[in-house]
C-alpha positions in Angstrom: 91.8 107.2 86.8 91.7 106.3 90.8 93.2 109.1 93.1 93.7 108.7 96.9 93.5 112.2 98.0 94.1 113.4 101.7 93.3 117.3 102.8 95.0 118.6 106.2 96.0 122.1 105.4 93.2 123.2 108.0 91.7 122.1 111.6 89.6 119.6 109.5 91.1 116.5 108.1 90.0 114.0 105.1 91.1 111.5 103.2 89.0 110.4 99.6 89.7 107.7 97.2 87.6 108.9 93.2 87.8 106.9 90.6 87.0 108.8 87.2 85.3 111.7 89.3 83.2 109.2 91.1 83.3 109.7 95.2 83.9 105.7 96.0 84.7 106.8 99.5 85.9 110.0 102.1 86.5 110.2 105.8 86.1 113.0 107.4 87.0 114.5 110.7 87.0 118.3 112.2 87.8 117.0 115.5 90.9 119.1 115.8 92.9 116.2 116.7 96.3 116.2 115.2 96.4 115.3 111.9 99.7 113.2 112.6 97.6 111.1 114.6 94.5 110.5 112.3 95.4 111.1 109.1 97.0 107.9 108.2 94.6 105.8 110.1 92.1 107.1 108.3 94.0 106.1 104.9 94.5 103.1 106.2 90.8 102.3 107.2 89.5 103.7 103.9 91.7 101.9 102.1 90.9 98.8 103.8 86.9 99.5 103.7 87.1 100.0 99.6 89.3 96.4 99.7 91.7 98.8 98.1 95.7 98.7 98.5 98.1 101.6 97.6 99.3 99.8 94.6 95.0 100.0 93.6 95.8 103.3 93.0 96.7 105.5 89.9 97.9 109.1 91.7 98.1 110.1 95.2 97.3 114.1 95.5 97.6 116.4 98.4 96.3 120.1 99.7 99.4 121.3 98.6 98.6 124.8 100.6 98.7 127.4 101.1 97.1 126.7 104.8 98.6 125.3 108.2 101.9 124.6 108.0 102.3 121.9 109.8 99.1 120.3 108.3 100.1 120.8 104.6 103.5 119.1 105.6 101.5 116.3 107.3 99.5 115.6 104.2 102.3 115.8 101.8 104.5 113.7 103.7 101.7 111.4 103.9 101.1 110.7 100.2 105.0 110.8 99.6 105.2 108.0 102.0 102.0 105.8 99.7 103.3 106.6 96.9 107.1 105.7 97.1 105.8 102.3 99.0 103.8 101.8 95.7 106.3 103.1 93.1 102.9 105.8 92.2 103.1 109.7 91.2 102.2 112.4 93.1 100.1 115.7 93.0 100.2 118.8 95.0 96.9 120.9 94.5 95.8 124.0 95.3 93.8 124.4 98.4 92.1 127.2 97.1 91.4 125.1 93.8 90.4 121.9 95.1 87.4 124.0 97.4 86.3 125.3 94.8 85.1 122.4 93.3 82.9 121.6 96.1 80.0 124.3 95.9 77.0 123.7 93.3 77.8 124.8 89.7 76.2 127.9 88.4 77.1 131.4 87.3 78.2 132.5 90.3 81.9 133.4 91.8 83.4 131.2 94.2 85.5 133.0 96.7 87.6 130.4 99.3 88.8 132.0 102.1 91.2 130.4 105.1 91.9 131.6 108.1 95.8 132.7 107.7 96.3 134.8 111.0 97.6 138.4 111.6 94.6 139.9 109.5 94.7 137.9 106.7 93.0 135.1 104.4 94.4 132.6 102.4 92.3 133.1 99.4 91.8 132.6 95.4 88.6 133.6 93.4 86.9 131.6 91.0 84.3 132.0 88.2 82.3 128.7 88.6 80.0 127.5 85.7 78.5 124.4 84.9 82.1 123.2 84.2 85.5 123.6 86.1 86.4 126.4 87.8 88.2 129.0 86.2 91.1 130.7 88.1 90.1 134.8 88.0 93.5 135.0 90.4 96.7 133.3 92.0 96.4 132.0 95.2 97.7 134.7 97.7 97.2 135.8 101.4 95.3 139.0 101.6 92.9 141.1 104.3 89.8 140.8 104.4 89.5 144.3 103.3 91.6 143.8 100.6 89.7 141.5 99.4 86.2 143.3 99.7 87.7 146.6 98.1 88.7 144.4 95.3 85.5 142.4 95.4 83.5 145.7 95.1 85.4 147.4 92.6 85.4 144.4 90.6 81.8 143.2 90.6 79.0 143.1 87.8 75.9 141.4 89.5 77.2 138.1 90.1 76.6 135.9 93.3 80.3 135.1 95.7 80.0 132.5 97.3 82.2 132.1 100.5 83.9 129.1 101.0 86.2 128.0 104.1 87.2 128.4 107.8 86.8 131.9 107.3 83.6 132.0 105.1 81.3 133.3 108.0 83.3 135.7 109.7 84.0 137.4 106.0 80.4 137.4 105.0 79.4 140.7 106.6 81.9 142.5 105.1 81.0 141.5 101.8 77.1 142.2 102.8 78.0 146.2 104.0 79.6 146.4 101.1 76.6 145.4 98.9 77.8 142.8 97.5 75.5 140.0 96.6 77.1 137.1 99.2 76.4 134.1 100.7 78.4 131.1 102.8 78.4 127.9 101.6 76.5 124.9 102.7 78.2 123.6 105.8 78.0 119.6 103.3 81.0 121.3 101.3 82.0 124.7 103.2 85.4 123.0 104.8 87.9 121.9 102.7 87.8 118.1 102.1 90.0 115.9 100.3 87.2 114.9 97.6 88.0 118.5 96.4 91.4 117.9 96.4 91.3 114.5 94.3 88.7 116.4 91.7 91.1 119.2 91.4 94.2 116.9 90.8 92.5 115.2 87.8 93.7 118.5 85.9 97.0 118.1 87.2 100.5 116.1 85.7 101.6 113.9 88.3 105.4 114.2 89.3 107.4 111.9 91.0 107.1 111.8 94.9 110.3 113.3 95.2 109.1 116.4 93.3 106.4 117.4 95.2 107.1 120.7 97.0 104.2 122.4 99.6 103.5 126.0 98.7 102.9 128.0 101.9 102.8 131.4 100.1 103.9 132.9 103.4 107.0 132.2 105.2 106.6 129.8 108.8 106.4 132.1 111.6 109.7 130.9 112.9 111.2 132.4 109.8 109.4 135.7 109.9 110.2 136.1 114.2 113.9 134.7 113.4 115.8 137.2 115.1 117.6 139.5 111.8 121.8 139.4 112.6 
């Protein structure tokens, strides 16, 4: 199966094209440039340099969140757009998920962790093997506190392995609390859309009109919106 997969839900921005979980091609910028301006030229161009057209492909799959609000309505919109033009299905994965596919396999738990503001991480923990990742929670935004207590409480010997835009500044915390913890390889520490189109292989494509972002938070205009 060929996916086109795009990641946006962060400062960085990709877009990937896998056939059968084979990497054919990814672009790749953390320029911080707006992702409504680069994103879909760098569809285009990929598309272009694989002699690839949307039709080419089988599902089109998107950081579905939680992350940026803006960016994970930027990537959706985007593969909604390919997909209708090409009469394709859809996926919206799990940022969380999809980053966890990146790191080397091994008995060891992946931990992602994105920068969500006011305290918080975007985050979902993963016990990676030699195979898939399984899911050891939902995705959910929590401190980083939070998240070492439960980290701490929780742990029997085994490696975490911090993924994300908020992999380094976590790391100490995990390290005073004696946890065994390391960041990522900077190759595979931000979230890229070859993640994304690994992840989606696990998931049933829907219709383009289907796919929903999930932000788990509410957008900070919502949560300032004056109560009357």
């Amino acid at each position: 199966m060929r996916i086109f997969a795009v990641e946006s839900s962060a400062r960085a921005a990709s877009a990937a094209v896998c056939e059968d979980g084979v990497l054919l091609g990814q672009y790749f910028l953390n320029s911080g440039f707006t992702h409504s301006v680069t994103l879909m030229c760098m569809a285009r161009d990929l598309l272009r340099g694989l002699k690839l057209t949307a039709g080419d492909i089988d599902v089109f799959a998107a950081a579905g969140g939680p992350g940026s609000f803006t960016g994970i309505r930027i990537g959706v919109a985007t593969v909604k757009g390919l997909a209708w033009g090409a009469g394709k299905r859809v996926c919206g994965v799990s940022t969380p998920e999809a980053m966890a596919w990146l790191p080397e396999a091994g008995n060891r738990i992946i931990c992602p962790v994105m920068d969500a503001r006011r305290g918080q991480v975007y985050n979902a923990v993963f016990r990676r093997t030699d195979g898939a990742p399984a899911r050891l929670c939902e995705d959910r935004a929590i401190t980083i506190e939070e998240l070492v207590g439960e980290a701490a409480s929780a742990r029997g010997g085994e490696e975490f392995v911090l993924i994300g835009d908020a992999a380094v500044m976590c790391l100490p915390r995990f390290l005073d609390a004696g946890l065994r913890a390391r960041v990522a390889p900077e190759a595979v520490r931000q979230q890229c859309a070859f993640g994304v189109a690994l992840a989606a292989a696990s998931y049933t494509p829907v219709s383009p009109g289907e796919l929903r972002p999930n932000y788990i938070r509410a957008p900070q205009a919502e949560r300032e919106r004056p109560q009357v």
